[in-house]
C-alpha positions as CSV (number, residue, x, y, z in Angstrom):
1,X,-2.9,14.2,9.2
2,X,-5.5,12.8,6.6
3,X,-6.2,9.4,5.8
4,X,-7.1,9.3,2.1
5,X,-7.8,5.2,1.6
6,X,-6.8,2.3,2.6
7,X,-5.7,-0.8,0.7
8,X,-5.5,-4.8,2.1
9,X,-2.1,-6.0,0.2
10,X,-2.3,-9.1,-0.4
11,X,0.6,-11.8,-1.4
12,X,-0.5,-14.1,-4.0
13,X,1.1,-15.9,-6.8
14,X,-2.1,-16.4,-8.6
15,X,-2.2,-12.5,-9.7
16,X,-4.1,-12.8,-13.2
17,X,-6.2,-15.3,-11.3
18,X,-7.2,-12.8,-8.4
19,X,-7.7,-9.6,-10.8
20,X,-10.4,-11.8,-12.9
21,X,-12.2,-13.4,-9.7
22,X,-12.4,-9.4,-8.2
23,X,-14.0,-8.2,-11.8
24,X,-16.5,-10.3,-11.5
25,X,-17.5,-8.2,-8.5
26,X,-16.5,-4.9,-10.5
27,X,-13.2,-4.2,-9.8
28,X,-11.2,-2.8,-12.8
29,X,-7.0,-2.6,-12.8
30,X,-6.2,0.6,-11.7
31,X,-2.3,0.3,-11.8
32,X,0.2,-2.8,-12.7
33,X,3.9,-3.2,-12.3
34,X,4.3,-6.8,-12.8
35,X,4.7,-7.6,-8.8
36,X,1.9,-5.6,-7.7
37,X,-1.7,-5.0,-9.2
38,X,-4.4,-2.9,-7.8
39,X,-7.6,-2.9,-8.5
40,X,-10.7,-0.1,-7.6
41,X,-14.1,-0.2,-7.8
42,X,-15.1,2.1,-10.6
43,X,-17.9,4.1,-8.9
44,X,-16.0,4.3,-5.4
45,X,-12.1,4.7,-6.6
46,X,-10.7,4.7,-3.1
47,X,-12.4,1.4,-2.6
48,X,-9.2,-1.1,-3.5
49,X,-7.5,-4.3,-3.1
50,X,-3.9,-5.0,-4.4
51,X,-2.1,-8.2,-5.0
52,X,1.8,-8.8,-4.6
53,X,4.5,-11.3,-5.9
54,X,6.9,-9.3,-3.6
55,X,7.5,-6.3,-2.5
56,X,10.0,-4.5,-5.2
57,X,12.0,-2.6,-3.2
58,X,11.1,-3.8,0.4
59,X,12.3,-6.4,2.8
60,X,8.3,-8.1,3.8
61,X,5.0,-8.0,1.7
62,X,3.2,-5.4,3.8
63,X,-0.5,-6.9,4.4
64,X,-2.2,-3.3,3.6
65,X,-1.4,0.3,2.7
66,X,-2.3,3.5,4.3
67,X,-2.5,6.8,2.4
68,X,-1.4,9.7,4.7
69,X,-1.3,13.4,3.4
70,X,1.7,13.7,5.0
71,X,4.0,10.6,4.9
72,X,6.5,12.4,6.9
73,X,4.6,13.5,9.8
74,X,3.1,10.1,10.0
75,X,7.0,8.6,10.1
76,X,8.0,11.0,12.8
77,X,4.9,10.0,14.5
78,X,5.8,5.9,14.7
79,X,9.0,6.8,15.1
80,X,8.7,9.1,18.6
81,X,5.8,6.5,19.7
82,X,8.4,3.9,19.6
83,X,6.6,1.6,16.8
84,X,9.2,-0.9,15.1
85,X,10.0,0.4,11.2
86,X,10.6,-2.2,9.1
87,X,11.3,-0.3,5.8
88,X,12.4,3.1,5.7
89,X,11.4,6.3,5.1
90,X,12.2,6.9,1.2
91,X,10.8,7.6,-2.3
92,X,10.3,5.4,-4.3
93,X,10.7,5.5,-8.1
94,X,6.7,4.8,-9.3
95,X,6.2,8.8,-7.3
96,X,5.5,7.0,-4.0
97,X,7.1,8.3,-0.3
98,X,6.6,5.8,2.3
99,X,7.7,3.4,5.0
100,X,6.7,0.1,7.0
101,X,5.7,0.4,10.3
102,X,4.8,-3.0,12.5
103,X,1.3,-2.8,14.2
104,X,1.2,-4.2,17.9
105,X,-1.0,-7.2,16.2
106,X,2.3,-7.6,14.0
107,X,0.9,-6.8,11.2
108,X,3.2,-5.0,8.6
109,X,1.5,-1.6,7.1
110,X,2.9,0.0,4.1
111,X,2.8,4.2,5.0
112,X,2.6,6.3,1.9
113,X,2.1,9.7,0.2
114,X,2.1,10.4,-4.0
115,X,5.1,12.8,-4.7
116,X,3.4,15.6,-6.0
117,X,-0.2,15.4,-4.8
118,X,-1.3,18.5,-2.8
């Protein structure tokens, strides 16, 4: 399994606030769906920070995102190790596959693979 880029998620009601504070330091909107913004550095795109209302379709505000190239090997993976799932594994309709997992710090990490990436 592959890591492709990680993400911090973070819950903020002060969205438009947060996306021009980060483009002072370069960042540039990268995607927007009204409860969650991300935001990449232009010369480094896997360098990125999102900001969340909510979570659209999910129980908890996961505080970041891992990008597996295989979302369902990394499920089965938790899942045999015994990890607690707080979401599960599903697609989502903006082309995303992924779950929520519980690290033993407690934090809440969002597991995910693009539909139709190789």
């Amino acid at each position: 399994m592959t890591v492709r880029r990680v993400v911090p998620n973070l819950q903020s009601e002060a969205v438009q606030e947060s996306r021009e504070f980060y483009g002072l330091l370069g960042f540039e909107e990268v995607m927007n769906h009204g409860w969650i913004v991300t935001l990449a550095s232009p010369s480094s795109p896997a360098a990125q920070i999102s900001f969340m209302t909510r979570d659209e379709t999910a129980p908890v505000v996961p505080d970041m995102s891992v990008e597996v190239d295989d979302v369902d090997a990394a499920y089965e993976a938790m899942r045999a190790s015994g990890a607690e799932i707080i979401h599960p594994l599903q697609d989502e309709e903006w082309g995303v596959r992924r779950f929520f997992v519980r690290d033993p710090g407690g934090q809440v990490v969002n597991v995910l693979g693009h539909r139709g990436k190789p």
